[in-house]
LUMDREN-914527 format. One record per residue: residue number from 1; x, y, z of N, C-alpha, C, O in turn. Coordinates in steps of 0.2 Angstrom, whole numbers, padded with zeros to 4 digits. Example, Ala and Ser with C-alpha at 12.3 -4.5 7.8 and 13.67 -1.06 7.14 Angstrom:
+-----+-------+-------+-------+-------+-------+-------+-------+-------+-------+-------+-------+-------+
|   n |  n_xx |  n_yy |  n_zz | ca_xx | ca_yy | ca_zz |  c_xx |  c_yy |  c_zz |  o_xx |  o_yy |  o_zz |
+-----+-------+-------+-------+-------+-------+-------+-------+-------+-------+-------+-------+-------+
|   1 |  0066 | -0028 |  0039 |  0062 | -0022 |  0039 |  0066 | -0016 |  0039 |  0071 | -0017 |  0042 |
|   2 |  0064 | -0011 |  0035 |  0068 | -0005 |  0036 |  0064 |  0000 |  0039 |  0067 |  0006 |  0040 |
+-----+-------+-------+-------+-------+-------+-------+-------+-------+-------+-------+-------+-------+
end
This chain:
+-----+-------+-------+-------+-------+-------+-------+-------+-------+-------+-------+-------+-------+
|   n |  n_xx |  n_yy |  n_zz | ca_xx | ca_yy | ca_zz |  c_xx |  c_yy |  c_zz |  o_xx |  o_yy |  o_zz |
+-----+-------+-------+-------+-------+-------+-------+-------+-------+-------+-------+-------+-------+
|   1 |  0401 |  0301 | -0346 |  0404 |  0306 | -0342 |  0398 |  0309 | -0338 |  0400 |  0311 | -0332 |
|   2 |  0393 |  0309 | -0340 |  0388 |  0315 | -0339 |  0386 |  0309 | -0331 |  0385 |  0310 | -0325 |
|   3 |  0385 |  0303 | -0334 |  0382 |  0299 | -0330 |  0388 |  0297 | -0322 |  0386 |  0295 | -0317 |
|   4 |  0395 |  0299 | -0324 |  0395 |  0298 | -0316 |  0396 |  0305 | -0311 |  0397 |  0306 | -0305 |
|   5 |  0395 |  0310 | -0316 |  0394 |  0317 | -0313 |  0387 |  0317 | -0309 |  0387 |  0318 | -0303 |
|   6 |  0382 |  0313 | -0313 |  0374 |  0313 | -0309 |  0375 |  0309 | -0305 |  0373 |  0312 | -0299 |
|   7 |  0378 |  0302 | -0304 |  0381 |  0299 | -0300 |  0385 |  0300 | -0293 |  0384 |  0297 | -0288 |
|   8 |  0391 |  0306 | -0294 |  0393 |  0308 | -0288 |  0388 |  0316 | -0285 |  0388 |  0318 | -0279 |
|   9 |  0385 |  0318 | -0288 |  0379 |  0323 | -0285 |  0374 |  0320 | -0282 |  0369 |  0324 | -0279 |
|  10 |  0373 |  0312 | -0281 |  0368 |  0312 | -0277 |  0372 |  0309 | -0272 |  0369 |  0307 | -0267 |
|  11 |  0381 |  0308 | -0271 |  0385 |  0306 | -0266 |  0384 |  0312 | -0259 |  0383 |  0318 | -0261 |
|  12 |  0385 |  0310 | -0256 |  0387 |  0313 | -0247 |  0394 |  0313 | -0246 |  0396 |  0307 | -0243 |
|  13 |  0397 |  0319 | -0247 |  0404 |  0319 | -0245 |  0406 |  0320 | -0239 |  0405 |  0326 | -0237 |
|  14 |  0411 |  0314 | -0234 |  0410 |  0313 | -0228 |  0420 |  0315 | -0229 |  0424 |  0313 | -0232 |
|  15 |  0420 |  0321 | -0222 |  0426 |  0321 | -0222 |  0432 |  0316 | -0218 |  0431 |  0314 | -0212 |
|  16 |  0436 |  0315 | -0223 |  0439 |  0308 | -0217 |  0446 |  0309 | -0216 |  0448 |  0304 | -0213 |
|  17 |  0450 |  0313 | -0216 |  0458 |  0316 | -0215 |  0459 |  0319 | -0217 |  0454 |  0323 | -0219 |
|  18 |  0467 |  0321 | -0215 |  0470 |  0327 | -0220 |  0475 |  0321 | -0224 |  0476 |  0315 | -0224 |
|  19 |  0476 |  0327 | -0229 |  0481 |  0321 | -0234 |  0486 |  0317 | -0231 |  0488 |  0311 | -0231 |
|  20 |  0490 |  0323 | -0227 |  0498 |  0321 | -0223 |  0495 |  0314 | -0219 |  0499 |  0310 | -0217 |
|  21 |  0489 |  0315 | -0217 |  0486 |  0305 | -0211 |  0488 |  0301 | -0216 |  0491 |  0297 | -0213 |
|  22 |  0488 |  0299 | -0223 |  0490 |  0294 | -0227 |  0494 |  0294 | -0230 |  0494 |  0298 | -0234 |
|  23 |  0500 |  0289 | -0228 |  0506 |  0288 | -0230 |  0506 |  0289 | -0239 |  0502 |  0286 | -0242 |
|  24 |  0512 |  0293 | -0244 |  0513 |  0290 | -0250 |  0514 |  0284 | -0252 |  0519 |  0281 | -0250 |
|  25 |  0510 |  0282 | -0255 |  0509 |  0274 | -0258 |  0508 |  0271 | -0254 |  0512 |  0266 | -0254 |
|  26 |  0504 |  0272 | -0250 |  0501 |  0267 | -0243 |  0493 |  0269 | -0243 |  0489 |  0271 | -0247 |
|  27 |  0494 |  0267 | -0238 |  0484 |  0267 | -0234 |  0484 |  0269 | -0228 |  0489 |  0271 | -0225 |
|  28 |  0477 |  0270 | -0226 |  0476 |  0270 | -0220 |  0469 |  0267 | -0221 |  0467 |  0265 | -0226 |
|  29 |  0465 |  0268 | -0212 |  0459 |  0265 | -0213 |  0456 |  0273 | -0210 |  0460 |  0278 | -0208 |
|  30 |  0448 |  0274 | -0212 |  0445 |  0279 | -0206 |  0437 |  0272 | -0206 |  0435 |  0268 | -0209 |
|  31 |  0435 |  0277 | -0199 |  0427 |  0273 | -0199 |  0423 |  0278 | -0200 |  0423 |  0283 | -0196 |
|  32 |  0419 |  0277 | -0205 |  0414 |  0281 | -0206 |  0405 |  0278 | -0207 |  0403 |  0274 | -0211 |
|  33 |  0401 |  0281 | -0204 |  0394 |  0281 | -0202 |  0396 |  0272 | -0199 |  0391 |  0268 | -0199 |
|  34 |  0400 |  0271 | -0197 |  0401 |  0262 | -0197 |  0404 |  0259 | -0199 |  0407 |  0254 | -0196 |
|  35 |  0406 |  0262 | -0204 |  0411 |  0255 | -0209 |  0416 |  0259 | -0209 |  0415 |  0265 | -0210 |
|  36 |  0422 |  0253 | -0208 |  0428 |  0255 | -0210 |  0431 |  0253 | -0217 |  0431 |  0247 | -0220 |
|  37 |  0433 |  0260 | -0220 |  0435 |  0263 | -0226 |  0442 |  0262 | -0226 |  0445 |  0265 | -0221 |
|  38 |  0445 |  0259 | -0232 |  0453 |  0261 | -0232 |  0454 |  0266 | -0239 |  0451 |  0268 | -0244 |
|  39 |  0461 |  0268 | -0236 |  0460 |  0276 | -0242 |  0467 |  0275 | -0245 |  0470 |  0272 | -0241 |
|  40 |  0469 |  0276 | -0249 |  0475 |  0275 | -0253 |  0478 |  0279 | -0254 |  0474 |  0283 | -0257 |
|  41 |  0484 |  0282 | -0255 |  0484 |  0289 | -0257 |  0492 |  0286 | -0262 |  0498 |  0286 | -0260 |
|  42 |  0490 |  0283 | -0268 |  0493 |  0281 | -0274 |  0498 |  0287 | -0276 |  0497 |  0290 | -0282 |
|  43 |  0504 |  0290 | -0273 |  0507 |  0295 | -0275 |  0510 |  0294 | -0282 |  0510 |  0299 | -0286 |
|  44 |  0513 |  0288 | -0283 |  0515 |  0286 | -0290 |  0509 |  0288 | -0297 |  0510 |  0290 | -0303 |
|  45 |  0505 |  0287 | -0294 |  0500 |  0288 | -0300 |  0496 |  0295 | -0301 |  0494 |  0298 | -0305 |
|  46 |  0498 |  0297 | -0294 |  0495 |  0304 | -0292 |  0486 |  0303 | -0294 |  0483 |  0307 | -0298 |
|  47 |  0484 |  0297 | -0289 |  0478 |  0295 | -0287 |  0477 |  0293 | -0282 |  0481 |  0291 | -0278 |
|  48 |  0471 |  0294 | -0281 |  0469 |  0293 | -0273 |  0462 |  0287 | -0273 |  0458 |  0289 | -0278 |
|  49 |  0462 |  0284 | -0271 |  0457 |  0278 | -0270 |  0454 |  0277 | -0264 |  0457 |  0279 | -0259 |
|  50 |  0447 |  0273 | -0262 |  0445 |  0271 | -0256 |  0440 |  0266 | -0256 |  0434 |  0267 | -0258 |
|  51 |  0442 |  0259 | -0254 |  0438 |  0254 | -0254 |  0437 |  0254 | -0247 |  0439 |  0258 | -0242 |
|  52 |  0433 |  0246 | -0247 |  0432 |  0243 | -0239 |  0437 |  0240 | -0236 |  0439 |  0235 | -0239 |
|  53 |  0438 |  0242 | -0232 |  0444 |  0239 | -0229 |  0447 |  0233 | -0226 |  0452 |  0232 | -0225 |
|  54 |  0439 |  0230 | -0227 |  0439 |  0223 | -0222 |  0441 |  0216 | -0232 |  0440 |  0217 | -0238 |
|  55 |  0443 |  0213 | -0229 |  0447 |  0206 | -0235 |  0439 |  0202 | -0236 |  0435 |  0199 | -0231 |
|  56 |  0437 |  0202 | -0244 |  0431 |  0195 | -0240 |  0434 |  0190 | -0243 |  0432 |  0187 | -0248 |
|  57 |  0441 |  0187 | -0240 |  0445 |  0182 | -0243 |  0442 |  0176 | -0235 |  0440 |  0170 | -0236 |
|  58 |  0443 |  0179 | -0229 |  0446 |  0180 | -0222 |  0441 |  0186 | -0217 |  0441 |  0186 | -0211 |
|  59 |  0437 |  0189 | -0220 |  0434 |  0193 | -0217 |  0439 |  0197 | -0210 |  0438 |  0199 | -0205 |
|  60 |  0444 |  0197 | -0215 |  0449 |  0202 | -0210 |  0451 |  0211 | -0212 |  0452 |  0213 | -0217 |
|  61 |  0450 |  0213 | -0207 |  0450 |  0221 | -0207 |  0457 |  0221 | -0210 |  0460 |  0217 | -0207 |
|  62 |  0462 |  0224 | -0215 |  0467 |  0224 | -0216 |  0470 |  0226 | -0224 |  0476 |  0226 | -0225 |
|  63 |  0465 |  0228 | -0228 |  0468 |  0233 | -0233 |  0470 |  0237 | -0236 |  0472 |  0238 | -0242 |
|  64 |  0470 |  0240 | -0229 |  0471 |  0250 | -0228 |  0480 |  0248 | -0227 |  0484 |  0251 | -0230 |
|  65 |  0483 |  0242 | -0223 |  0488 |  0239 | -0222 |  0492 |  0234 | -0230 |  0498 |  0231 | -0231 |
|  66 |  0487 |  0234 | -0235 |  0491 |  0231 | -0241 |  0495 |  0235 | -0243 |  0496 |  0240 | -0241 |
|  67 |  0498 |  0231 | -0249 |  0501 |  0235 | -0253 |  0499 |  0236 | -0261 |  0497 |  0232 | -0266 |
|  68 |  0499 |  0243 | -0260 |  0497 |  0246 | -0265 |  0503 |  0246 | -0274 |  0508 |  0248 | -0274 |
|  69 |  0500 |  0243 | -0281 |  0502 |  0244 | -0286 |  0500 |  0243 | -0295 |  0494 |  0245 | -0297 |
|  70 |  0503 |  0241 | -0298 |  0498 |  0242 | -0303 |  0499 |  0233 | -0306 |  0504 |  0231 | -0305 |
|  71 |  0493 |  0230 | -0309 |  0494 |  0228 | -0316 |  0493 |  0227 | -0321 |  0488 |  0222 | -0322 |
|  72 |  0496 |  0230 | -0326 |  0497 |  0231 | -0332 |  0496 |  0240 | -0329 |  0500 |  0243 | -0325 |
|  73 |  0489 |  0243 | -0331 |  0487 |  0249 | -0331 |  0482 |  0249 | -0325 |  0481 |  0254 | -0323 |
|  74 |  0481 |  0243 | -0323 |  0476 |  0243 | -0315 |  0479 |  0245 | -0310 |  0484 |  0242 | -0309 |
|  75 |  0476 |  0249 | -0305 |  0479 |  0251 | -0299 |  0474 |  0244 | -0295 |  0468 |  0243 | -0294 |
|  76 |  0480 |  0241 | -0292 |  0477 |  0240 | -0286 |  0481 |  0238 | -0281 |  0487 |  0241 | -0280 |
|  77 |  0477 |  0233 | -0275 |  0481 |  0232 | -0269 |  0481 |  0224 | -0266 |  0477 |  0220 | -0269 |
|  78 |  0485 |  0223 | -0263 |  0487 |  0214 | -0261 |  0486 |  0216 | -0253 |  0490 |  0220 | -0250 |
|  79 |  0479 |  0211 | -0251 |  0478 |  0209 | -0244 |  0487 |  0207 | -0242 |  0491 |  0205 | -0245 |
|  80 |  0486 |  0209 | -0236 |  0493 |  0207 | -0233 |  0494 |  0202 | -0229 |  0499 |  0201 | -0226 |
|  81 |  0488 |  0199 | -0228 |  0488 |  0190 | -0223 |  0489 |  0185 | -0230 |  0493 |  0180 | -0230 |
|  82 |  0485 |  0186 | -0236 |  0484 |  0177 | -0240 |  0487 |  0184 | -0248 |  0487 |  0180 | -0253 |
|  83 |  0487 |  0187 | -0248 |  0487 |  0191 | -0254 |  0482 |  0192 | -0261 |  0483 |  0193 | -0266 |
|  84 |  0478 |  0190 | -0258 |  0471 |  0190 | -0264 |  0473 |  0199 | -0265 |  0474 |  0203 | -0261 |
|  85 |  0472 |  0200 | -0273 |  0472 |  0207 | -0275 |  0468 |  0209 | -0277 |  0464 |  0205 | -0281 |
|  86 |  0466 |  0216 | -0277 |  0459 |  0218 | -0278 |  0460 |  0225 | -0284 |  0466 |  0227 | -0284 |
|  87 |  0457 |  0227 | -0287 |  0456 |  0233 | -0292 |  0455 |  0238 | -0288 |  0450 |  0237 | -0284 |
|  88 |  0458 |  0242 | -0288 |  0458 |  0250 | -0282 |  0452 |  0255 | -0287 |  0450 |  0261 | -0286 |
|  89 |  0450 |  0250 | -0292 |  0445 |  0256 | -0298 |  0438 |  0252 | -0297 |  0433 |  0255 | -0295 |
|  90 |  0439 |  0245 | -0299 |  0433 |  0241 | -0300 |  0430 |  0236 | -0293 |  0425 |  0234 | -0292 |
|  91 |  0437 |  0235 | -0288 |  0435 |  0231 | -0282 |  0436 |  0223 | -0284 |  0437 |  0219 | -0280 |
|  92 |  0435 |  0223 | -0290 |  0434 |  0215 | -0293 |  0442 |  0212 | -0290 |  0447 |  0215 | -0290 |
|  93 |  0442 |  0204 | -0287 |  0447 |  0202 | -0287 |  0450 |  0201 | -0291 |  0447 |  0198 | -0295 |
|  94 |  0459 |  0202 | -0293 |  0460 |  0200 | -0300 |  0465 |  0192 | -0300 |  0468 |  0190 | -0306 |
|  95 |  0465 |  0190 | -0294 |  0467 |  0183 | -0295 |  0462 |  0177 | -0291 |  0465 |  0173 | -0287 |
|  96 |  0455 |  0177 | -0291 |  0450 |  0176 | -0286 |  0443 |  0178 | -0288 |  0439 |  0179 | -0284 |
|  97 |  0441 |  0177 | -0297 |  0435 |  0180 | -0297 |  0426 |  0179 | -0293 |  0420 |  0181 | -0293 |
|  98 |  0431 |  0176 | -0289 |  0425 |  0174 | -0282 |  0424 |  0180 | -0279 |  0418 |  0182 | -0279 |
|  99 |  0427 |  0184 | -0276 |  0432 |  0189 | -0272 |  0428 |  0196 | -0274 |  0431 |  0198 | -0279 |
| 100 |  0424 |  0200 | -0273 |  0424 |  0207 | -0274 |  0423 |  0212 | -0268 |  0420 |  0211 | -0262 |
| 101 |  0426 |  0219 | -0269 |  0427 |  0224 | -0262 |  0421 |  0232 | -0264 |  0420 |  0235 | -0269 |
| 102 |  0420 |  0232 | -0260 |  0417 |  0240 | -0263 |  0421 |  0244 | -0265 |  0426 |  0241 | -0264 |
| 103 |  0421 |  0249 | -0269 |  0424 |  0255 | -0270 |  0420 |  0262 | -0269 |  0414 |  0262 | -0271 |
| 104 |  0424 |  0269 | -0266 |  0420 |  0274 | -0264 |  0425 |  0279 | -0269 |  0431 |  0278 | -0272 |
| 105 |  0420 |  0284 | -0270 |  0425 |  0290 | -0275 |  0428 |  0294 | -0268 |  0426 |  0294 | -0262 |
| 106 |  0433 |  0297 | -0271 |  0438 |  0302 | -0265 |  0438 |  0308 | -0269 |  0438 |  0308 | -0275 |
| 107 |  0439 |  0312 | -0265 |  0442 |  0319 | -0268 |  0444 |  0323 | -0263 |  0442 |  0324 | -0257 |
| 108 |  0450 |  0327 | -0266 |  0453 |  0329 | -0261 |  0453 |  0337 | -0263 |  0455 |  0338 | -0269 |
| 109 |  0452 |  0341 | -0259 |  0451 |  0349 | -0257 |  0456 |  0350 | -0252 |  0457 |  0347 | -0246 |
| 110 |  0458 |  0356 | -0254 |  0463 |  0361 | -0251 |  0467 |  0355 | -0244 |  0465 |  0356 | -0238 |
| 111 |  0470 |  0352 | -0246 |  0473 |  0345 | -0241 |  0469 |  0342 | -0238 |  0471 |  0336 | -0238 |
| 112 |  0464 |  0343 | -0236 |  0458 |  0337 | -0236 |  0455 |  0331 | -0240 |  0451 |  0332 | -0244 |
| 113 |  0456 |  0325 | -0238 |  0452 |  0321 | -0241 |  0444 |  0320 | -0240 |  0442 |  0320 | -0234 |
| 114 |  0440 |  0319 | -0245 |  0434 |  0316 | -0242 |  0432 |  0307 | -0245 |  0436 |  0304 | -0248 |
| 115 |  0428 |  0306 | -0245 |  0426 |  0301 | -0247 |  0416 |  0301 | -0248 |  0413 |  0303 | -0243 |
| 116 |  0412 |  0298 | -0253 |  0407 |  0299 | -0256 |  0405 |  0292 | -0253 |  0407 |  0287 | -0254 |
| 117 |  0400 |  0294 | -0249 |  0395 |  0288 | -0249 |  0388 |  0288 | -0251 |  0386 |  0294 | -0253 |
| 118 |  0383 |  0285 | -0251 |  0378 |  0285 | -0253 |  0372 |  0285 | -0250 |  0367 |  0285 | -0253 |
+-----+-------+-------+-------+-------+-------+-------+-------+-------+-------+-------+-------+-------+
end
């Protein structure tokens, strides 16, 4: 624990919405310093997630547009061109171990989302 406390203290919290910009149990995208970021706002789990947005199935921008769910206990999401699915925790593909996405910590204040980059 201690170690991802140290971890998000050398993070830069960039502000990217209000919460009502992202659908429950949906996505959106924002672009930040560059890259676009897609944000999740997992209302079922009452979690909020943000990986990269772009598929490296396809290198298509488009997983702010997936759908978001679980399995087993993993939160994740399914590209919505070819469905390769990704870990909304780890990024890892879970049917594609070729396959991996960034993932960003979020946090959300007083209806604000941010998102932690590096």
């Amino acid at each position: 624990m201690e170690a991802l406390i140290a971890d998000q203290e050398q993070m830069t919290w960039f502000l990217a919405c209000r919460v009502e910009d992202v659908p429950a149990d949906g996505g959106a995208c924002v672009l930040l310093n560059g890259h676009q970021i897609a944000i999740y706002n997992f209302a079922r789990r009452n979690e909020w997630f943000a990986t990269d947005n772009e598929c490296p199935h396809r290198q298509q921008m488009a997983l702010s547009r997936g759908m978001i769910g679980s399995q087993g206990d993993e939160p994740k999401v399914a590209c919505p061109f070819h469905k390769k699915t990704f870990s909304l925790r780890s990024g890892q593909c879970l049917n594609d171990e070729s396959y991996q996405i960034t993932t960003f910590p979020v946090k959300v204040t007083d209806g604000m989302v941010y998102i932690g980059l590096e």
